[in-house]
N, C-alpha and C positions, 0 to 999 in steps of 0.2 A: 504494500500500500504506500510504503513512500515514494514511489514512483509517481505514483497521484499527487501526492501531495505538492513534490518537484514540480512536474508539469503545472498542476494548479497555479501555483505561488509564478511562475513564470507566466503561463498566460496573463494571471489578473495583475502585474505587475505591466504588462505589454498591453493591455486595455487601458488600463488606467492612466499610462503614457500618454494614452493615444486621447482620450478623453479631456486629460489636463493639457494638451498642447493649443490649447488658444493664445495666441498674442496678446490678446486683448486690445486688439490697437481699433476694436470697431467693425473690422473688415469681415463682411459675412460669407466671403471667400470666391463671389463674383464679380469683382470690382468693388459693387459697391460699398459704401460705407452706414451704419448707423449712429447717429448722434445718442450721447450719454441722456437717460433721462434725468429731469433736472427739478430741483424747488428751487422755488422763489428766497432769497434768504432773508429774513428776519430784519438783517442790519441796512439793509440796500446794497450789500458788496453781491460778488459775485453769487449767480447762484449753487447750489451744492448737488455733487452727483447723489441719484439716490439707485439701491439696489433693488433687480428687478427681483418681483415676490414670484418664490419656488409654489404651483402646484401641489396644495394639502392632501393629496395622498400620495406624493414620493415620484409620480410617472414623470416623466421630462415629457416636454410638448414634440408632438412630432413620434414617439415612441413606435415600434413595430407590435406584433404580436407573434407569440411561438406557443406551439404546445409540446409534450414530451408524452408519450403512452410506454412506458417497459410493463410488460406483465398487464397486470388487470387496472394498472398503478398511473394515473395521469397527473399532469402537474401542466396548470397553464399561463402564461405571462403576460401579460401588455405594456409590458416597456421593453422590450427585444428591441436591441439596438446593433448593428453593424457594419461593418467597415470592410473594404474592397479592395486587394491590391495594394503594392507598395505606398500609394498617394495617400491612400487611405489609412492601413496601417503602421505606416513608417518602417516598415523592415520588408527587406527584397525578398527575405524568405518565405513570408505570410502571407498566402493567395485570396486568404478569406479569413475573418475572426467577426465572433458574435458573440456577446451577451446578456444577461435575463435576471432579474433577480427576484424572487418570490417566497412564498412562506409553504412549507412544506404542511399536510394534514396536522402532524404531532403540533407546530406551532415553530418549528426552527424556519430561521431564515437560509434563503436554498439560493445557489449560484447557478447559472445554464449556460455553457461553452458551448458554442459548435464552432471548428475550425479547421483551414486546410493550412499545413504547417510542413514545408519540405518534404509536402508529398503525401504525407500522412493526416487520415481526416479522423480525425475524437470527435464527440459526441459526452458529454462530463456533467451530470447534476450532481452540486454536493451540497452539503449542510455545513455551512458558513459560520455558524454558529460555536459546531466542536468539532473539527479536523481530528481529533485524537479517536474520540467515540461516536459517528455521526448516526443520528437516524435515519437518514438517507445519503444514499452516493452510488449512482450507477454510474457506470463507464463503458463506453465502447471507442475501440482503437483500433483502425483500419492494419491487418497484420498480426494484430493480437485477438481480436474478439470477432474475426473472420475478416474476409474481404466485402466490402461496405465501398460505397462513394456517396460525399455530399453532393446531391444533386444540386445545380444554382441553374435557373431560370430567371431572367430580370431579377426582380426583386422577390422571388419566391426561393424557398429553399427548404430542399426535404432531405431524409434519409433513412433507410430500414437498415437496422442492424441487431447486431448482438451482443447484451451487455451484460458485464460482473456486477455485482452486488457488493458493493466495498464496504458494507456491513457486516459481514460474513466473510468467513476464509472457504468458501467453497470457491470452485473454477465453474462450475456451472453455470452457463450464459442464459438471460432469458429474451425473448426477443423483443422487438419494441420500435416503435416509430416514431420520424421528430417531422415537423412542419412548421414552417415562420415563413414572417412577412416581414420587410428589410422596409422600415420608413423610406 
């Protein structure tokens, strides 16, 4: 299982790169620009930036949707968010990375990877919550939990494969199916 956990910490480490890489100089990355929203100040000097209000239940605007079926076991998101290609990703090796964040039945908070990675396409729900002893963590690794392809249509993206139970020390795969929608 530490090999999950490696790969995990590297993904969400390379998402979260890739997330916090705004300038912030305004530019919404087609030329144009957006001006700072602003008050009035008080004193008559200039006026003061003010920050824009996050979204009361956590989704960012624009968000995708994904579901995850393993087993009889579904889990489904609507902030699936993803990124295409070196532009996208910032690294030459990553043809494609996605993720999800949601609340798994028991009440943990659950991470969703799907990724094509030098070739090699995962498929990763974990419990975010406790890496050590999780309620939930299926895995499927194109190589290791059979031969699998992320399929990418525009902004559609599926894949049937075959996943471990990283709750469990059994090798036994259960099958399962992923589906999302790429804002």
């Amino acid at each position: 299982m530490n090999w999950r956990i490696l790969a995990t910490t590297v993904l969400i480490a390379t998402l979260f790169a890739f997330a916090c890489g705004d300038d912030d100089d305004g530019d919404d990355g087609n030329g144009d620009t957006t001006p700072e929203a602003t008050e009035p100040a008080e004193n008559g000097d200039e006026p003061e930036p003010t920050e824009p209000e996050e979204p009361a239940n956590g989704d960012t605007d624009g968000g995708g949707s994904a579901t995850l079926t393993v087993g009889d076991e579904t889990y489904s998101f609507s902030n699936y968010e993803c990124a295409f290609g070196e532009d996208e990703t910032g690294n030459t090796d990553v043809e494609f990375s996605s993720q999800a964040f949601g609340e798994s039945a028991t009440g943990a908070q659950t991470q969703l990877t799907v990724d094509i990675t030098l070739g090699i396409h995962a498929v990763n729900l974990d419990d975010i919550d406790n890496f050590e002893d999780p309620s939930v963590s299926w895995s499927a690794e194109s190589g290791i939990t059979g031969d699998f392809e992320i399929q990418i249509d525009g902004n559609e993206i599926s894949a049937e494969a075959n996943f471990l139970d990283g709750t469990t020390d059994d090798i036994e795969t259960t099958p399962g199916t992923f589906s999302g929608t790429c804002p």
